[in-house]
C-alpha positions in Angstrom: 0.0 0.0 0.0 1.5 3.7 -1.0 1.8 6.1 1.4 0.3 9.5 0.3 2.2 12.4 1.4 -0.3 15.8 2.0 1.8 18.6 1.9 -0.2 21.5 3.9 1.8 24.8 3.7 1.2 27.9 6.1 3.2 31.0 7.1 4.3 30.6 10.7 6.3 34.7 11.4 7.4 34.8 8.3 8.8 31.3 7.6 7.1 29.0 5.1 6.2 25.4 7.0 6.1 22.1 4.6 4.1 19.9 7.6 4.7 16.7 5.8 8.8 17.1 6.9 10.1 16.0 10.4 10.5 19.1 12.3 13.2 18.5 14.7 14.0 21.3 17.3 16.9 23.8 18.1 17.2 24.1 22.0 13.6 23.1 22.2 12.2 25.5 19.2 11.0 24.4 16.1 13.1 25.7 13.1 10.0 27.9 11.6 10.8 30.5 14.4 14.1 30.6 13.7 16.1 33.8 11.4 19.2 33.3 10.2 21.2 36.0 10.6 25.2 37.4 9.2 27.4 40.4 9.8 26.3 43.2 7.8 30.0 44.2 7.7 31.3 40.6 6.8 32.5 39.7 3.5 29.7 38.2 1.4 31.2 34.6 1.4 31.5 34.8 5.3 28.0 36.6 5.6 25.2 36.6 3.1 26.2 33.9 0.6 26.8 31.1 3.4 23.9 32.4 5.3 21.3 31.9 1.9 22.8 28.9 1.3 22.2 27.5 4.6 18.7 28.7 4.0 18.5 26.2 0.6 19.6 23.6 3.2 17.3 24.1 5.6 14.6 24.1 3.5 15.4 20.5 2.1 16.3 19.1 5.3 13.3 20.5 7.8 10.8 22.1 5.4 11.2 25.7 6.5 11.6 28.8 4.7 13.9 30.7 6.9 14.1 34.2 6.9 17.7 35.7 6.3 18.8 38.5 8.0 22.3 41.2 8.6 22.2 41.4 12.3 21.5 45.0 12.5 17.9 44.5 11.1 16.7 41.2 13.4 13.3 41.6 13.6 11.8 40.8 17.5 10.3 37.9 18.2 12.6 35.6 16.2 15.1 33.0 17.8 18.8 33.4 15.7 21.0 31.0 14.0 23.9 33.6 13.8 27.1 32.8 11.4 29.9 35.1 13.3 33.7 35.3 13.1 35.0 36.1 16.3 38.5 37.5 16.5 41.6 35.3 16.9 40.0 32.3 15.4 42.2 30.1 12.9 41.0 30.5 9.1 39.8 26.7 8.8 38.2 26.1 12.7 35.2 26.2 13.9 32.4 26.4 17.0 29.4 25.8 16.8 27.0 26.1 20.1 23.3 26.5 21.5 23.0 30.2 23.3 20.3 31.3 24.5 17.7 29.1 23.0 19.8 29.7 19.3 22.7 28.7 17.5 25.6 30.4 17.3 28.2 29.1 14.0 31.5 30.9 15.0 34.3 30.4 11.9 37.2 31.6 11.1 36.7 31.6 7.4 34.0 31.3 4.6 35.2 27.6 4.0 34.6 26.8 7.8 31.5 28.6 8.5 29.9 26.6 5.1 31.9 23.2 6.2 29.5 23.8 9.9 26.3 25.3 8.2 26.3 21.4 6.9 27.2 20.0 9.1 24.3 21.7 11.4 21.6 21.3 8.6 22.6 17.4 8.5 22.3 16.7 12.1 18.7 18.4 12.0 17.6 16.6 9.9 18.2 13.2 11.6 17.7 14.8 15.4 17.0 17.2 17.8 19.5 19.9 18.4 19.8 20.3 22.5 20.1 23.3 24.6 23.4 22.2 25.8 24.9 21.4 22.4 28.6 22.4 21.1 31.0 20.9 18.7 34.6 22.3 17.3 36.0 21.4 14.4 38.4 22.2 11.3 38.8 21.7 7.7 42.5 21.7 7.9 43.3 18.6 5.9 39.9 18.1 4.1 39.0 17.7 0.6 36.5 20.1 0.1 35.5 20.8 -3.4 35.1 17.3 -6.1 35.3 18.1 -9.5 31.9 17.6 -12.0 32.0 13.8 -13.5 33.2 15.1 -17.1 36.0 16.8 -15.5 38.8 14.2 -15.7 42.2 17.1 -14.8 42.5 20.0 -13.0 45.1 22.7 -12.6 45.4 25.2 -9.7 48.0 28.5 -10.3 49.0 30.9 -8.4 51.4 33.2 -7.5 52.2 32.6 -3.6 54.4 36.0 -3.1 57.8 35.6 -2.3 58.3 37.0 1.2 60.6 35.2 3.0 61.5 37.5 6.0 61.2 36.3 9.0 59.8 39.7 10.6 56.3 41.2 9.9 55.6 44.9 8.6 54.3 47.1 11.4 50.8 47.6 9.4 50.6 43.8 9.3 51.1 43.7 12.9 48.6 46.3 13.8 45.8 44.3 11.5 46.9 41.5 13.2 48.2 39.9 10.2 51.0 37.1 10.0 52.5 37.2 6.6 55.6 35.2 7.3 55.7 31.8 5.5 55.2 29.6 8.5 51.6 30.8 8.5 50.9 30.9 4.9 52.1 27.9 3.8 49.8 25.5 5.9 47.0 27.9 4.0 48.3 27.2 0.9 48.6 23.7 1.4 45.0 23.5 2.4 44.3 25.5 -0.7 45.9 22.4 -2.6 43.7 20.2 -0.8 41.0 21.3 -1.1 40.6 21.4 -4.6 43.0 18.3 -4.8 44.2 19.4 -8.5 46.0 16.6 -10.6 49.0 19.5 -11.3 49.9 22.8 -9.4 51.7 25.4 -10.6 53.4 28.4 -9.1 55.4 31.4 -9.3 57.7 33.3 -6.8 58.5 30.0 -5.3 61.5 29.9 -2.5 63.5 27.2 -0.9 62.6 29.1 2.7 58.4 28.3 1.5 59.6 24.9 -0.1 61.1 23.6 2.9 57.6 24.7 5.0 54.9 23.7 2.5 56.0 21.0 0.5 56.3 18.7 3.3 52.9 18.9 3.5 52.0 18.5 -0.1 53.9 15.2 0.3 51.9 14.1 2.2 48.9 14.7 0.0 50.5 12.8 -2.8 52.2 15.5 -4.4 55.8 15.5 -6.4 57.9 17.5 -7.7 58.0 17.8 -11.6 61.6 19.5 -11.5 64.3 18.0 -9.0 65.0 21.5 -6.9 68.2 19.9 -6.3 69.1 19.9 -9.8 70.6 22.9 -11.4 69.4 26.6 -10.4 66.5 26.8 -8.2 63.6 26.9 -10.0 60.6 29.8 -8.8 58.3 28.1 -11.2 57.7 25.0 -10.2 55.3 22.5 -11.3 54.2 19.9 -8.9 52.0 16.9 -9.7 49.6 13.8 -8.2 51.0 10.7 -9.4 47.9 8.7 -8.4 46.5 10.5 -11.3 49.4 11.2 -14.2 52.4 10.4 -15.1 55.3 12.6 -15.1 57.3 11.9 -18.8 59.9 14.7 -18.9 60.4 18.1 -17.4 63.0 20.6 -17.0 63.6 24.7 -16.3 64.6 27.4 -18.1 65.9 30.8 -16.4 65.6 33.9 -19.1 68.5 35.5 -19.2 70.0 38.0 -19.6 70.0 38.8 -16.0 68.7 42.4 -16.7 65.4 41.3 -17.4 65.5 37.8 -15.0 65.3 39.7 -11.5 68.2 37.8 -9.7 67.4 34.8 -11.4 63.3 34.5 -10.5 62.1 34.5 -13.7 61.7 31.5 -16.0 59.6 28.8 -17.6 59.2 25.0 -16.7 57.7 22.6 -18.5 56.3 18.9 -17.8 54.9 16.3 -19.8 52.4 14.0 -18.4 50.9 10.9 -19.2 47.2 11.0 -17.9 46.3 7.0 -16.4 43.0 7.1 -16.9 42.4 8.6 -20.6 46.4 7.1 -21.7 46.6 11.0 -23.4 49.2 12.7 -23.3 49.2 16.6 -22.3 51.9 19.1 -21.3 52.3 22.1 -19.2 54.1 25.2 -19.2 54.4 27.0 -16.2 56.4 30.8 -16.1 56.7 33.9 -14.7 58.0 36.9 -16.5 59.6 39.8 -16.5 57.9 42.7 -14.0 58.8 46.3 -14.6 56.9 48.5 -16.6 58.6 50.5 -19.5 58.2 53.8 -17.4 59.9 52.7 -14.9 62.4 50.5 -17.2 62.2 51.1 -21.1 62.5 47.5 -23.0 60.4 46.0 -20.6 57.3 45.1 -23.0 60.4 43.6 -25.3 61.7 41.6 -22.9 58.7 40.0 -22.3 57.9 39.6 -25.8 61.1 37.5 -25.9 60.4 35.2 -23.3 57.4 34.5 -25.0 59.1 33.7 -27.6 60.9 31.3 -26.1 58.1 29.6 -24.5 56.4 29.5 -27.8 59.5 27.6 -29.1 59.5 25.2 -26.6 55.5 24.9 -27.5 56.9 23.7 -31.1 59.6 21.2 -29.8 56.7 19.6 -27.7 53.8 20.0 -30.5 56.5 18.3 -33.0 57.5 15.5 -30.0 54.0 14.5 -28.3 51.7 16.1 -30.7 49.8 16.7 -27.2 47.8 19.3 -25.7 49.2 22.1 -23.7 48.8 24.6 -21.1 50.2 27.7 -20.2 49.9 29.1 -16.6 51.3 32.0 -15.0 52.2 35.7 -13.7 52.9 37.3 -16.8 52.6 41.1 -15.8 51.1 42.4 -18.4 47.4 42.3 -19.5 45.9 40.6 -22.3 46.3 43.5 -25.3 49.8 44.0 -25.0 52.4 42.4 -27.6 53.4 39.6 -25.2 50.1 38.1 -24.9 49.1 38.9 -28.4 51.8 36.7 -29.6 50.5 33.7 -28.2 46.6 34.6 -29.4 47.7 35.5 -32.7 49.4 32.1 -32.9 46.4 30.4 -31.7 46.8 30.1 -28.2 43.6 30.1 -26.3 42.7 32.2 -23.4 41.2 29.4 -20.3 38.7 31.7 -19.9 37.2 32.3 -22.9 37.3 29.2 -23.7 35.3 27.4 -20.9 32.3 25.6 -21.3 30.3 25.6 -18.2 31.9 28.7 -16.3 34.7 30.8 -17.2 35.4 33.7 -14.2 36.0 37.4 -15.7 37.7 38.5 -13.1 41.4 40.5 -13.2 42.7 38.1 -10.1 44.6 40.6 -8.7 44.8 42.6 -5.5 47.0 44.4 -3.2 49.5 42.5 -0.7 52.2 44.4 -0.7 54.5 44.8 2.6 53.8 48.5 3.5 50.0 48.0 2.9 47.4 45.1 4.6 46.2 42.9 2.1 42.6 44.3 0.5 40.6 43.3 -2.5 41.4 46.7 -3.8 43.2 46.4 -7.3 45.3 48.7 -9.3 45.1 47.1 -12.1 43.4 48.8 -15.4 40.4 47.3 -15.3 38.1 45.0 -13.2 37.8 42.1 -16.1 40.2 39.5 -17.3 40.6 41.0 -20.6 41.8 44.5 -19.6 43.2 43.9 -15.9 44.3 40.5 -15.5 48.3 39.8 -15.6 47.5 36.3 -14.5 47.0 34.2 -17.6 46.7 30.6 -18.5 46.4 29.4 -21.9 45.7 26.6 -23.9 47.5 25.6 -27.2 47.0 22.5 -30.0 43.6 22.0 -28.1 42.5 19.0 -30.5 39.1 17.3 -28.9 40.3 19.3 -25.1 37.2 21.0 -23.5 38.0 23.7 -20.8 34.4 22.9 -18.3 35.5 25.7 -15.9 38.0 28.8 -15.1 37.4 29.7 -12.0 39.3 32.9 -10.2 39.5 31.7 -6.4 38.5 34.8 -4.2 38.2 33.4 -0.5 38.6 35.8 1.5 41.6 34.1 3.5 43.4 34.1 0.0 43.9 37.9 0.0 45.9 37.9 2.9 48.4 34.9 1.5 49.6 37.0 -1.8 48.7 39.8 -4.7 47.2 37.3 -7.2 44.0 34.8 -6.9 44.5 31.2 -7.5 43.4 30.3 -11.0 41.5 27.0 -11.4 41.0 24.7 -14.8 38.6 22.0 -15.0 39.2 20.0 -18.5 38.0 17.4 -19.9 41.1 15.7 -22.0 
């Protein structure tokens, strides 16, 4: 015999009621009287985005249409769940506890606070929530984000900042701001793991980081592409999962001459992998160029130009070799119509972001972080959108059957205090 479900809805102060749901209680209350509430002032992953999606949740897992509300504009009469960020608490922890008849989701960032809006909706919807309750917890270590089921490789980019001092700037202090790397790198190895890319590349990367984040990375799976202990040391390294592909060659190449290679920082690497589960081949080219502007150093467009040029020459060799796919990541300071980046998209090069499927983020990825200022969203770049502002680029060249799903611009707020540049993500399908 079926069992016929009567849905009866009603308006109960404000909140729409789906009596056919289980309505377990928070601290004795039934969820309908309930407002969510956020920090007017927080940032919109950490206040108003987490705090709508935890009203989607809530009204899958108890029936209720919660109202949403900044905290300055609670209406009376209502019981809160409240999504805070209380001062001093580490970017990937949280609290969550009953006060006062509410909840109270205490994170220290927008990954957190969504990780315990979850977990919160899920244990509603099996059970009561008591007056007493509490739970800590973190998302340090934890894979956060799976790719879509056509995605079969994913590269994360990103120019981690070379500071390597082991004193912070005086406005850093007074934000209360730790810039060195021994409190960065554990947030860019999370970063990593989160997304758990098959390849990560990055630029402005030291032995004094290396030695404090890659540890960790190990641990995750991750190699090394290029031996650091072969050669110069490479600040554009390319790291890899070999669970996933297999490394077939790689090397490094510093631009020279040393006028326009900034103590030896700037150069290319490139790795060929074989990826298990397709058997295709693909390569990646991973570089950071020259910096200056030709105000401030005339030649500098050129010089860039040329280390295009050499990329693109090492683009041949592979084309001609592996006949493969490739990609091109990196800090290329300059934007999108200049003569550097023209070269490759005049030779057929395609930008990531233009060419995604599914999603393709516009954004210019860029911010400021440097030592005499606190890390902001603000930008000084030309424009807000990819194609006039962005310096960050990553390309794709002999695409064949390749489909770029998603380009996604990372902007968590955590990120903008680890370096001047958003990661860049690619979803492909190979």
């Amino acid at each position: 015999m079926k069992k016929v479900l009567l849905f009866s809805v009603s308006v109960l102060m404000g909140a729409t009621w789906m009596s056919a749901v289980p309505q377990h209680k928070i601290a004795g209350t039934a969820p309908a009287k309930f407002t969510i509430v956020y920090d007017a002032n927080a940032e919109d992953e950490e206040g108003k985005d987490v705090a709508t999606s935890f009203q989607k949740r809530m009204q899958e897992v108890a029936g209720v249409i919660l109202p949403v509300s900044p905290a300055n504009q609670v209406k009376k009469g209502y019981k809160t769940i409240s999504f805070v960020h209380s001062a001093g608490k580490k970017v990937f922890d949280y609290e969550i506890k009953a006060v006062k008849g509410g909840l109270v989701i205490d994170a220290g960032g927008c990954w957190a606070m969504q990780k315990a809006s979850e977990y919160i909706a899920d244990v509603l919807a099996k059970k009561d929530i008591p007056s007493n309750y509490k739970l800590t917890g973190s998302v340090e270590g934890q894979f956060l984000f799976p790719r879509r089921s056509d995605v079969n490789l994913r590269i994360l980019d990103d120019n981690i900042w070379d500071y390597s001092l082991d004193t912070i700037p005086d406005v850093w202090k007074k934000a209360g701001i730790d810039c060195r790397d021994d409190a960065r790198a554990p947030e860019f190895a999370q970063l990593v793991r989160a997304y758990m890319p098959d390849v990560v590349t990055l630029q402005e990367y030291n032995n004094h980081m290396h030695v404090r984040l890659f540890p960790v990375l190990q641990q995750y799976g991750y190699a090394m592409a290029n031996n650091p202990s072969v050669g110069p040391w490479a600040h554009t390294p390319i790291m890899y999962n070999p669970g996933n592909i297999e490394l077939i060659e790689a090397h490094n190449t510093l631009y020279t001459p040393e006028q326009w290679s900034n103590r030896g920082t700037k150069s290319f690497t490139v790795a060929v992998f074989r990826h298990k589960a397709t058997g295709k081949t693909f390569a990646v080219l991973n570089t950071h160029l020259w910096w200056q502007g030709d105000g401030r150093m005339p030649g500098s467009t050129y010089a860039r130009a040329s280390q295009v040029r050499l990329m693109m020459a090492e683009a041949e060799l592979i084309k001609s070799k592996y006949n493969c796919v490739m990609f091109i990541t990196g800090d290329m300071n300059c934007e999108e119509s200049t003569i550097p980046i023209q070269q490759f998209i005049q030779a057929g090069y395609v930008q990531c972001y233009k060419a995604a499927t599914v999603y393709g983020n516009r954004d210019n990825g860029h911010h400021i972080c440097a030592p005499k200022e606190v890390g902001v969203r603000q930008s000084r770049r030309k424009g807000a959108d990819r194609e006039i502002g962005a310096i960050d680029h990553c390309l794709m060249y002999n695409t064949q059957d390749t489909e770029v799903k998603i380009f996604d611009c990372i902007q968590a707020y955590f990120t903008v205090k680890l370096t001047d540049h958003y990661p860049n993500l690619i979803d492909v399908r190979l």
